[in-house]
Structures are given as structure tokens and as C-alpha cells.
C-alpha positions as CSV (number, residue, x, y, z in Angstrom):
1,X,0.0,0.0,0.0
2,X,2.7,2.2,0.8
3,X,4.1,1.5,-3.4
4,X,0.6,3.1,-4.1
5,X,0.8,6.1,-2.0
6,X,4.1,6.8,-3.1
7,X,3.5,6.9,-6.9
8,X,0.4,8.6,-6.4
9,X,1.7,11.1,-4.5
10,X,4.8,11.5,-6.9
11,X,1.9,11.6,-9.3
12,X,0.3,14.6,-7.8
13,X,3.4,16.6,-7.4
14,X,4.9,16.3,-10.8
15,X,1.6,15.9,-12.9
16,X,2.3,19.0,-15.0
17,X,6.3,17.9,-15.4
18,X,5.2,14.8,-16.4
19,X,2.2,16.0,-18.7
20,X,5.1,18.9,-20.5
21,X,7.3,15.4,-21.1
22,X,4.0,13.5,-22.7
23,X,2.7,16.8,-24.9
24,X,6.2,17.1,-26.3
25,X,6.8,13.5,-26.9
26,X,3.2,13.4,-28.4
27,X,4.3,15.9,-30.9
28,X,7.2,15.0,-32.1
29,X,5.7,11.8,-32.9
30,X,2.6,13.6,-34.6
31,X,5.2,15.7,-36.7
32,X,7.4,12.2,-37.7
33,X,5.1,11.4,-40.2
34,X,3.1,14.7,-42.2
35,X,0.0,14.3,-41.9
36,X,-0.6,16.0,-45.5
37,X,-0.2,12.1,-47.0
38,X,-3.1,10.7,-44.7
39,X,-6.7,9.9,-46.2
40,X,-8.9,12.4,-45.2
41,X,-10.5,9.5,-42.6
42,X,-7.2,8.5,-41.2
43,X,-6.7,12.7,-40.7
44,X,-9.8,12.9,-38.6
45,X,-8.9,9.7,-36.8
46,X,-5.5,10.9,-35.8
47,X,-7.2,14.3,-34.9
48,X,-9.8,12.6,-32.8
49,X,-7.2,10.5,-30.7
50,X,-5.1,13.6,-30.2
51,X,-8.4,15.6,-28.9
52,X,-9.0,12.8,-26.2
53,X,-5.5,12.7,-25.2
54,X,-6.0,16.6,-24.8
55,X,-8.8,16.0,-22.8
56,X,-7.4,13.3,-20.1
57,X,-4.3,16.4,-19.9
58,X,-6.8,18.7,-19.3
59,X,-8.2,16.9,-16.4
60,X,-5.4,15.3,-15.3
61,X,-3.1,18.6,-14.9
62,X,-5.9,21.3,-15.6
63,X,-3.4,22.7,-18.4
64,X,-5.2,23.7,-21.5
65,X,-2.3,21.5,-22.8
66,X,-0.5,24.4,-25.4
67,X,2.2,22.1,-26.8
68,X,-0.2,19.4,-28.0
69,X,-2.6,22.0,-29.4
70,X,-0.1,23.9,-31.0
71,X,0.9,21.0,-33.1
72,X,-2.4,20.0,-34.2
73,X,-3.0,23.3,-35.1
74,X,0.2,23.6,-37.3
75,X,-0.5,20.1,-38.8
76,X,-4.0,20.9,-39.3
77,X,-3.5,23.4,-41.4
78,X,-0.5,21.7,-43.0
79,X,-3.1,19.1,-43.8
80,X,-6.2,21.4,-45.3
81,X,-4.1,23.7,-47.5
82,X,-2.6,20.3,-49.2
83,X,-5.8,18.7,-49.0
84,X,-7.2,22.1,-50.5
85,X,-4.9,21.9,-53.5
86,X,-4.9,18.6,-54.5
87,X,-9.3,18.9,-55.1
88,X,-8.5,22.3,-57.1
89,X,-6.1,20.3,-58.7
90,X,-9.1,17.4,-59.3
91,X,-11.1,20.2,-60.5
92,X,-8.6,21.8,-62.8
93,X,-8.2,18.7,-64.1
94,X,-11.9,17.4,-64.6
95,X,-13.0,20.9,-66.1
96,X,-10.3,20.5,-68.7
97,X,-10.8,17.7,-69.7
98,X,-14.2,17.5,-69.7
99,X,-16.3,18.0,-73.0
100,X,-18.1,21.1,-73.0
101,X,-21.0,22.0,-76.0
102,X,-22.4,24.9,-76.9
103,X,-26.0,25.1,-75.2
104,X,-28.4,26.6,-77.8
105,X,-30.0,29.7,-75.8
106,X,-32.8,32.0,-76.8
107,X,-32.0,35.8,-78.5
108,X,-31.6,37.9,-75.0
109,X,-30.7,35.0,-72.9
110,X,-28.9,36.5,-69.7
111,X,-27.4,34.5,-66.6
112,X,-31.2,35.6,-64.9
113,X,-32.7,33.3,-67.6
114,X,-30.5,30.5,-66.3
115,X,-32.9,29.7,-63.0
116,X,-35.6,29.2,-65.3
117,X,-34.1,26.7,-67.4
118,X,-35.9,22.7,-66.4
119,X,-33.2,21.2,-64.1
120,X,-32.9,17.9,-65.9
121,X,-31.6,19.7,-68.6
122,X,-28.7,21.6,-66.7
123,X,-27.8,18.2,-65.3
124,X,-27.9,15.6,-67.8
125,X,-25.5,16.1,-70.5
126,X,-27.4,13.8,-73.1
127,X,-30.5,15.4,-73.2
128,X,-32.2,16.6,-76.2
129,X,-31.6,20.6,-76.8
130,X,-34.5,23.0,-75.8
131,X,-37.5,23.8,-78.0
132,X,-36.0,27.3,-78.4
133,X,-33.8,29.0,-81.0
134,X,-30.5,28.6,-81.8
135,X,-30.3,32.4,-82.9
136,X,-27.9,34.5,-81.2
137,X,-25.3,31.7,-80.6
């Protein structure tokens, strides 16, 4: 019983010591492997497991736990701004190389018009062309 008491008491008196020695540890693991490379579901996984672990520090010391935070902010943002580029770069990519065709529009036709326009026909790309003129194209 006496083990016990010990440990906890050495517990108690160096919880923040101990909890600066886990945060840093923590992060330098976190920052070992970029993030940037995960699947966006392996991201929110990692980001989940560091959130509890910020949590038990929080109760544990009652530290708002700066170090841990700090690096899942910096990796957080490492992460969107790649994660952010490569889907422009999806986009840039798709748009490109997609086939585009002339949509026949009536004389006057402005971007207001657009709204009125059936929605199957501004979603399917093998529909039949509107009932309208071709004038003005």
C-alpha cells in the first residue's frame, strides 16, 4: 500500500512535469510522419485520438495542454491547404478535360434566364436541346 501512495503522491506533485514530457513527446511523434499524405479519414482519426488525449491532460493537470494544441493546429493546417490543392487540382483537371458544348439559348438570354431553365436539362449532358432558337449563338 505504501508503493501506491508513493506513486500517487509522486503523481500529484509532478503531474504537470510529467504531462510537459508527454505533450512534447506526443508531438514530435505527430510531426514524424506529415499528416498531408493521410486519407482524409485516417486525418480525422489521428485528430480525434489527439483531442482525447487533450482531454485526459486537461483533467489530469488542468493545463489547457499548449504544446499538444499547437501542433495540431500547425499540422491541421499543413493538412487542409494540401488537402485544399490537390481537389483544385481534381477540379482543374476534370474541367479540362471534360467535354463542353455549346448550349443553344434564346435571343436575350442572360445568366437571370439560367434559373428558369428545367433542371434535368442543366444536369444531364445527353438530353435533347431545348425547343427554343438557336439564334444568337
Amino acid at each position: 500500500m505504501d508503493f501506491f501512495n508513493d506513486v500517487m503522491g509522486k503523481l500529484k506533485k509532478n503531474r504537470r512535469n510529467l504531462w510537459e514530457d508527454f505533450q512534447r513527446k506526443c508531438s514530435s511523434f505527430v510531426s514524424a510522419k506529415p499528416l498531408a499524405n493521410f486519407a482524409f479519414e485516417d486525418f480525422l482519426t489521428v485528430l480525434n485520438l489527439i483531442n482525447k488525449l487533450i482531454t485526459i491532460g486537461d483533467d489530469f493537470t488542468g493545463s489547457p495542454s499548449p504544446t499538444l494544441r499547437n501542433a495540431v493546429k500547425q499540422h491541421s493546417v499543413s493538412y487542409f491547404n494540401s488537402y485544399h490543392k490537390s481537389r483544385m487540382d481534381d477540379l482543374r483537371a476534370m474541367l479540362e478535360n471534360d467535354t463542353w458544348r455549346p448550349c443553344p439559348v434564346q435571343p436575350g438570354f442572360s445568366l437571370k434566364s439560367m434559373f428558369s431553365l428545367p433542371l434535368p436539362l442543366l444536369l444531364s449532358p445527353n438530353s435533347d436541346p431545348p425547343p427554343f432558337s438557336t439564334q444568337g449563338v
